[in-house]
C-alpha distance (Angstrom), angle and dihedral (degrees) to the residues before:
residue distance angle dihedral
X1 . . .
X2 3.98 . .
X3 3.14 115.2 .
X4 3.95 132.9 -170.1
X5 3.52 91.3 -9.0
X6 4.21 108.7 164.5
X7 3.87 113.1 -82.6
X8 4.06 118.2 -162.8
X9 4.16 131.5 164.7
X10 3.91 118.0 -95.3
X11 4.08 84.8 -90.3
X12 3.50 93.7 63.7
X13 3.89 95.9 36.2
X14 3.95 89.6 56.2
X15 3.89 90.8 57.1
X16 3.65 92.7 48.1
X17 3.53 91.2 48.9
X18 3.79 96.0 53.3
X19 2.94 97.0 52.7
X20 3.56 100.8 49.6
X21 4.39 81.9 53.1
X22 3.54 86.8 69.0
X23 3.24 99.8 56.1
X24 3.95 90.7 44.3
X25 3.56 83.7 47.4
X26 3.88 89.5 56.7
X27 4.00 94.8 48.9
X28 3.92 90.3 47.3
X29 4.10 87.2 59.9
X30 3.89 87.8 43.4
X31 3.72 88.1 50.2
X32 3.21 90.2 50.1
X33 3.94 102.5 56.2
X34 3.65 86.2 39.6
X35 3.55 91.1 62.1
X36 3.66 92.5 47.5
X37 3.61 90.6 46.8
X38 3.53 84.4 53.0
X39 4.00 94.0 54.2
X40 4.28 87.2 44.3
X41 3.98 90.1 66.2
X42 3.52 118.2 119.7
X43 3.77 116.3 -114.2
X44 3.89 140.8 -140.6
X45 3.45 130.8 -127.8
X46 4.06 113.7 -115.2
X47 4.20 97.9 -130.7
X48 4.10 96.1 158.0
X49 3.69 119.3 91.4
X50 3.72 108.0 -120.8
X51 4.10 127.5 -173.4
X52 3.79 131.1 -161.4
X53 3.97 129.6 -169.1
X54 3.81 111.9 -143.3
X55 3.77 135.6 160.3
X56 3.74 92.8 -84.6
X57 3.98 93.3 52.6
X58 4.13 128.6 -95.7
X59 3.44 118.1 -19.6
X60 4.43 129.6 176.7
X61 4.19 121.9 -128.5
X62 3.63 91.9 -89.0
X63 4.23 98.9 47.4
X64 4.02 85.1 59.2
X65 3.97 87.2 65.7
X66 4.17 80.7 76.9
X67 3.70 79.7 -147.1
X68 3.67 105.7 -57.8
X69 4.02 116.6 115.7
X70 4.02 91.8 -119.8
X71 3.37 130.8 71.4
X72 4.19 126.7 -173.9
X73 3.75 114.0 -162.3
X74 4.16 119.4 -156.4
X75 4.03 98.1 -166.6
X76 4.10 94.6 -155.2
X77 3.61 130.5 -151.4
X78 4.05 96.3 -111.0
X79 3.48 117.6 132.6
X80 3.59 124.0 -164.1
X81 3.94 96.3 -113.2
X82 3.94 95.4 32.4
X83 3.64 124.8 122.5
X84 3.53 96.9 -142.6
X85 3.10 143.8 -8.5
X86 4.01 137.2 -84.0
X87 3.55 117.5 -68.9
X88 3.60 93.1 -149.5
X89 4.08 101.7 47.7
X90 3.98 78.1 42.5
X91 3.92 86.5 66.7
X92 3.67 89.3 52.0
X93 3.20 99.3 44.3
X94 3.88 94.2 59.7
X95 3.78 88.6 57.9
X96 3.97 81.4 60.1
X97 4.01 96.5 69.6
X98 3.69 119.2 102.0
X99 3.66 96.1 6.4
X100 3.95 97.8 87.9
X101 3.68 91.4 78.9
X102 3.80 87.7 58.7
X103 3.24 95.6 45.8
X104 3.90 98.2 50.1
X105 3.79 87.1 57.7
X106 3.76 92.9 59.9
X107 4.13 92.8 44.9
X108 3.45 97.5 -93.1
X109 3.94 136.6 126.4
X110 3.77 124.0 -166.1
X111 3.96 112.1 -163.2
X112 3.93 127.9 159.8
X113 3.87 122.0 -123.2
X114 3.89 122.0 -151.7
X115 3.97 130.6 -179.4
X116 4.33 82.5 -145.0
X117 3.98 120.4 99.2
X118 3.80 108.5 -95.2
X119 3.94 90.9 -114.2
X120 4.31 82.0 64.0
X121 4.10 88.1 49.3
X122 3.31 101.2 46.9
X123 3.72 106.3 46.8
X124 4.55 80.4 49.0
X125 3.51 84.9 53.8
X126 3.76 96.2 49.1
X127 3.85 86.7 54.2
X128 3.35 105.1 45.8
X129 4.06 84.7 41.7
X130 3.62 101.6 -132.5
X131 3.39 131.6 158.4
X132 3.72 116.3 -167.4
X133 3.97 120.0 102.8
X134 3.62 122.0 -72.8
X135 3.76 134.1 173.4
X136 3.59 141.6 173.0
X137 4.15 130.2 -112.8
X138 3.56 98.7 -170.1
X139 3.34 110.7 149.0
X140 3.87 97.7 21.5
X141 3.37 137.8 93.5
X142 3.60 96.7 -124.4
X143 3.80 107.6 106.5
X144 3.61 86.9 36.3
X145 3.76 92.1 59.5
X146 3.69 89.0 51.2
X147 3.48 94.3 55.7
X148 3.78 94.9 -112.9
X149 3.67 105.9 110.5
X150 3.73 125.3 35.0
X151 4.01 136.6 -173.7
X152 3.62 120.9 -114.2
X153 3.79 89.5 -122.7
X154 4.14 85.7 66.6
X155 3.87 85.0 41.3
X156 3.64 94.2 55.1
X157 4.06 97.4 47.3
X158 3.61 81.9 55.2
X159 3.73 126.4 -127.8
X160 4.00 120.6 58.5
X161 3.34 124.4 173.5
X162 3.36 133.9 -96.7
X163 3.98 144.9 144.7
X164 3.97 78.4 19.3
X165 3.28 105.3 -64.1
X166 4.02 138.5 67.9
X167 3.51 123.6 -87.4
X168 3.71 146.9 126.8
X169 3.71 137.3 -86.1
X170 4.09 128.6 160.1
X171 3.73 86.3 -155.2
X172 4.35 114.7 94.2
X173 3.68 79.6 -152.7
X174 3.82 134.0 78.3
X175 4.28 124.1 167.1
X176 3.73 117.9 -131.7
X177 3.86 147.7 151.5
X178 4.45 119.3 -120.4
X179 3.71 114.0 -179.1
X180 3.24 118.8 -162.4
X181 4.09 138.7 -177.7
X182 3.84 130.0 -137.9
X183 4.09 107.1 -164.8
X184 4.05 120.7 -158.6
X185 4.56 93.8 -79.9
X186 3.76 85.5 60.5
X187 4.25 87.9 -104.5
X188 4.00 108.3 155.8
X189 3.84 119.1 -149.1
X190 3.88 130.8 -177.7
X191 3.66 112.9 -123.8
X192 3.97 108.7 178.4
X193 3.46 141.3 -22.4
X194 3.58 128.0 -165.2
X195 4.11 136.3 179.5
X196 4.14 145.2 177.3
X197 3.67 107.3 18.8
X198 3.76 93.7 1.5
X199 3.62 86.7 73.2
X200 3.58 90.1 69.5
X201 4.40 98.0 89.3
X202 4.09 84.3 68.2
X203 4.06 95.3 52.0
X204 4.26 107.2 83.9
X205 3.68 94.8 172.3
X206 4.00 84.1 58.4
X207 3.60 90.9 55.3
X208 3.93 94.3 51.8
X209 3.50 94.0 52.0
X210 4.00 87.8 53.0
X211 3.82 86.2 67.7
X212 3.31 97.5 51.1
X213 3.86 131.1 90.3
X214 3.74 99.0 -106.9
X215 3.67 93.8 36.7
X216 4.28 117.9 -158.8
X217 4.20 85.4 -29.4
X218 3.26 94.8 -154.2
X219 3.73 100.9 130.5
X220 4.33 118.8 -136.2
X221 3.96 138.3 58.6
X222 3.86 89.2 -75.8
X223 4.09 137.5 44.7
X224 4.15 112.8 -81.8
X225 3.42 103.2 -169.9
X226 3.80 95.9 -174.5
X227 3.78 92.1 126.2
X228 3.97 93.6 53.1
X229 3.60 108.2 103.1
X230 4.54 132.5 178.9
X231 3.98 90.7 -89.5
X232 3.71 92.0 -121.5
X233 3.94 85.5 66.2
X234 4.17 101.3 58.3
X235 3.59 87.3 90.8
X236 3.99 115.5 -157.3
């Protein structure tokens, strides 16, 4: 519960409110150039042979574009002897549904990545009852690459590196987001990648519970997801 949280009339809560606009007003035009700044990085050209196992049979980096010129990786927490998948990328990934038919008519596809055999992925997926794209990179470098999955060699010596810098994780597994662009010769280029709290633009649900009164409640200077659970374990 909330308790003695301030209480004014509708004057009062007008003022408030206005002036809180303006400085949502000011973070929407810092958005914004962020996101242009975003688009204005420099790219680099995809040289490595990559191949992914999917329903429809093998497929390389620039086949899962579908044909479109845009391509939005979801690196997901699925190792190769897991049971199931993360619980976390799993609340991602149900913001995904629905939206890929939006997405393909602005040029973009949205597919899911895992480390796990596609056998693994696709019985998850059949539970959880998704429907976006998903494909398996066992037995290529790919998620490694993209700093999402890591050996337990590199875990054991310590630091590895991810989100750009070096630190240290017991998990082999790491979520994140790779964009990458396909121009008209076929040519594939890596645009941006982005991980940890970066992830945080592709979560809706998030953003809901930022307008509420309680907000995220997860108490500390960074996320603790301990309450997040596979939404076919809530119970009533």
């Amino acid at each position: 519960m909330i308790a003695n949280h301030q209480v004014v009339s509708q004057e009062q809560w007008i003022e408030a409110r206005k002036q809180h606009l303006a400085r949502e007003k000011e973070f929407t035009r810092l958005r914004d150039q962020l996101s242009a700044e975003r688009r204005a990085l420099p790219w680099v050209r995809v040289d490595k042979q990559y191949m992914f196992e999917g329903p429809d049979g093998e497929a390389t980096l620039a086949e899962l574009f579908g044909g479109r010129s845009q391509l939005i990786v979801y690196h997901f927490m699925l190792g190769p002897d897991w049971a199931e998948g993360c619980k976390s990328c799993s609340f991602w990934t149900d913001n995904f549904q629905g939206i890929d038919v939006h997405l393909a008519a602005r040029d973009v596809t949205l597919i899911a990545v895992s480390s796990a055999p596609l056998d693994r992925i696709m019985k998850f997926r059949t539970r959880m009852g998704w429907t976006h794209e998903w494909v398996s990179s066992a037995g290529s470098d790919f998620n490694h690459d993209y700093q999402a999955t890591f050996t337990r060699e590199e875990l054991e010596l310590g630091e590895v590196y991810y989100n750009y810098r070096w630190t240290r994780f017991s998990s082999t597994e790491q979520p994140g987001i790779s964009v990458f662009y396909r121009d008209a010769d076929g040519t594939v280029y890596h645009t941006y990648s982005c991980y940890s709290r970066g992830l945080d633009m592709l979560n809706g649900a998030y953003h809901y519970l930022d307008l509420v009164p309680k907000g995220r409640d997860e108490p500390g200077p960074a996320p603790h997801m301990t309450w997040v659970r596979l939404h076919d374990s809530y119970g009533a």
